[in-house]
N, C-alpha and C positions, 0 to 999 in steps of 0.2 A: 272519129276525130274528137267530138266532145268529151269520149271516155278517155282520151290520150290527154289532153288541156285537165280535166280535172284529177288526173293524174301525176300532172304536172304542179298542179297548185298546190297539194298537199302534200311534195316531197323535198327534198331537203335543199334543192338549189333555192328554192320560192322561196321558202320556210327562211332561210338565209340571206335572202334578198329584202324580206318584209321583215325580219327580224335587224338589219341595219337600221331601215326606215323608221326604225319605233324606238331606234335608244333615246334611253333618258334616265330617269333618275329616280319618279314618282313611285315604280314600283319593281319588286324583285319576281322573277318566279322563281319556284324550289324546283321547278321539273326540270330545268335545263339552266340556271345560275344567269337568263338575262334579267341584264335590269333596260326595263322599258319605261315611257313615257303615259301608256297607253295600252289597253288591251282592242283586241279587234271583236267586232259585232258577227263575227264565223269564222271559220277557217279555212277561206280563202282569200278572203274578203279586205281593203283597207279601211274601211269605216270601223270609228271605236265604239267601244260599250264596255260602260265599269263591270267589273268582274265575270266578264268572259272570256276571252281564247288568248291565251299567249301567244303573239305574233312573232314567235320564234319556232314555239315549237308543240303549240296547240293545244297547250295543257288547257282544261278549262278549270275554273275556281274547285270544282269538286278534287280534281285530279293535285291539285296546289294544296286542299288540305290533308287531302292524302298522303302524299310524298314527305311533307311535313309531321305529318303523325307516325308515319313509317322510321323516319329516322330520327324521331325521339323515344319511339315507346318499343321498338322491334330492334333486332340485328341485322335484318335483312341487306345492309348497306354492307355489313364487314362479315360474316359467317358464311361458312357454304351453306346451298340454301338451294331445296329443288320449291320450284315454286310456280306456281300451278295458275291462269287467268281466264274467266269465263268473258269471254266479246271484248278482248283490249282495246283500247285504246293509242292510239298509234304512238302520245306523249307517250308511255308508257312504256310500249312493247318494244319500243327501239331502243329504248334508255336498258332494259334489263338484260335484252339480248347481247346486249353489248359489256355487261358484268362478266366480268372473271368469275365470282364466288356464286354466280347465280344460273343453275340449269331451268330453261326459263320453257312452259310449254303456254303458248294461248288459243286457246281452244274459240271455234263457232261452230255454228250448224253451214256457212257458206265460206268459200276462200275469200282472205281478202289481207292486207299487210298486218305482220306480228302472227300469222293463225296457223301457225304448225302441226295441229291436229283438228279434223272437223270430226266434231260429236255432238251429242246433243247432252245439254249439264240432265237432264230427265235424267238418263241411264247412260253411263260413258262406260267406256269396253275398260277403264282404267282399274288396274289392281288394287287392290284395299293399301292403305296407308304409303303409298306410294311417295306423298308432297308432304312438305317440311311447313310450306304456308300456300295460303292462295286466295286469291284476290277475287272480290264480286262484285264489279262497282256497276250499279244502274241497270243492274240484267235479272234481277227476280220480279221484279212490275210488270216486266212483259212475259212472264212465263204464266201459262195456265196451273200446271199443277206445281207451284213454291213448294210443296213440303216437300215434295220428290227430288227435286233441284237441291233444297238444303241436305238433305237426308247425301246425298252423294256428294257432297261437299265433305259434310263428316265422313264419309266412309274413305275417302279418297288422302285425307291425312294421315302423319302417322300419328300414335299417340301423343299429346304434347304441342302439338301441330298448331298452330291457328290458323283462322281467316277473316279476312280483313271484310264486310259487306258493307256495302251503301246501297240506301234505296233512297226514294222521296218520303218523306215522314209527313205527316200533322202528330206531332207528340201530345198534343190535345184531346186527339178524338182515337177512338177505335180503327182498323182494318176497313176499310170499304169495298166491299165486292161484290160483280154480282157477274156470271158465267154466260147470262143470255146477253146481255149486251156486247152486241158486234159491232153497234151504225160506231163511224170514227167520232164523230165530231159530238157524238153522247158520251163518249168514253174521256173526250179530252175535257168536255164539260165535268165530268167527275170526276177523270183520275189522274188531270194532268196534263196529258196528249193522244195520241189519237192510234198510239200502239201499245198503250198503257192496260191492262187488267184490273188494277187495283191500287188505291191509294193507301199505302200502308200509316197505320199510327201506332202508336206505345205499346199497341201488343205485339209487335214485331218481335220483342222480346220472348216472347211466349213463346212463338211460332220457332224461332231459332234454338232455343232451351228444347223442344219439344225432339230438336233431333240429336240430343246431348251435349249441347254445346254448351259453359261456361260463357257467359254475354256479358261485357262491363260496354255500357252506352258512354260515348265520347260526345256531351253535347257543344254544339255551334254557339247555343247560347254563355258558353262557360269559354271563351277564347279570349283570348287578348285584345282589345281593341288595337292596338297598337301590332299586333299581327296581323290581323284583319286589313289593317288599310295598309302596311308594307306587302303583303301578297295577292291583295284583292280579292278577297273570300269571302261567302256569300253565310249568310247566319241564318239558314235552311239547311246546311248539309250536316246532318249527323250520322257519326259512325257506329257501328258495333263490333265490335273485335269481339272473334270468338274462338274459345281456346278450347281443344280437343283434351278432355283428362286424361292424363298421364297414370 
């Protein structure tokens, strides 16, 4: 019963019922074109909280400047487009699936909505340059071995290719990691949260160049104010686009 009710919250009748409840004016999202009054503090939930969950359609602030960076700086929106998602995001995975120009695959290790292939991003059974782009939002933090993970990101492109990553950054400080810490609540003391590995900083660069990737850093700090409070974006999330040489 519980898993049928939370099932229920986070599909599109809810989604449409709490998304009435929220029009207004204050802010737009890019994932789904409402404009809301307010975002919600989960996604299930009626209680708000500035730049988290679109109460339409549950983008959260990362997912908002994503979409947004997507359709200024890629083609993805108008080009055929095989395109390739490690652990989507439901904002996400419903919106692509639903493109014409876009053969959409989103990968986990467990079934769950959007997940058309389970594999593991370590080693996935998928043929060399297969995707045209592909998406990594907030799924290298929690992997033990990242190089392995990027390393099949690149290999899974074709030439030309890009991919879009986001992790949690301190652009301040170096990489944080350490393999023996298991206890949760030592890990979210350091990196975050409490299925977190590693708090990445500025050498994320390195680490993604190291698997041949071309990296231009899209920083949060470098955004529009005046974009920032019409989408409610959070000035923590930086991107790395990273383009496969041609």
């Amino acid at each position: 019963m519980a898993s049928r009710v939370r099932s229920f919250l986070r599909g599109e009748p809810w989604l449409a019922v709490r998304g009435a409840l929220f029009v207004g004016r204050r802010y737009i999202c890019p994932c789904c074109g409402a404009h809301v009054r307010a975002f919600t503090d989960g996604e299930v939930g009626l209680g708000t909280r500035a730049t988290s969950h679109c109460p339409r359609c549950n983008a959260k602030a990362r997912h908002r400047r994503i979409w947004l960076f997507l359709g200024e700086r890629t083609d993805l929106f108008r080009a055929p487009t095989r395109l390739f998602e490690a652990a989507p995001h439901a904002s996400f995975s419903r919106r692509f699936a639903r493109m014409a120009n876009v053969r959409y695959v989103g990968t986990d290790l467990r079934k769950g909505p959007g997940i058309t292939l389970r594999t593991d991003l370590r080693r996935t059974a998928i043929r060399d340059g297969s995707f045209d782009a592909a998406l990594c939002v907030h799924v290298l933090e929690h992997i033990d071995d990242d190089t392995a993970a990027i390393a099949e990101l690149h290999r899974i492109l074709r030439p030309g290719g890009w991919a879009l990553v986001s992790v949690p950054t301190d652009m301040d400080a170096v990489t944080i990691e350490d393999p023996t810490i298991e206890d949760p609540q030592e890990r979210a003391r350091l990196f975050g949260e409490t299925t977190h590995v590693r708090l990445y900083g500025h050498d994320v660069v390195k680490r993604l160049e190291a698997a041949g990737f071309d990296v231009e850093v899209d920083l949060a700090d470098d955004l529009d104010p005046a974009l920032v409070a019409r989408h409610g974006l959070r000035l923590d999330e930086n991107l790395f686009f990273c383009r496969k040489p041609a």
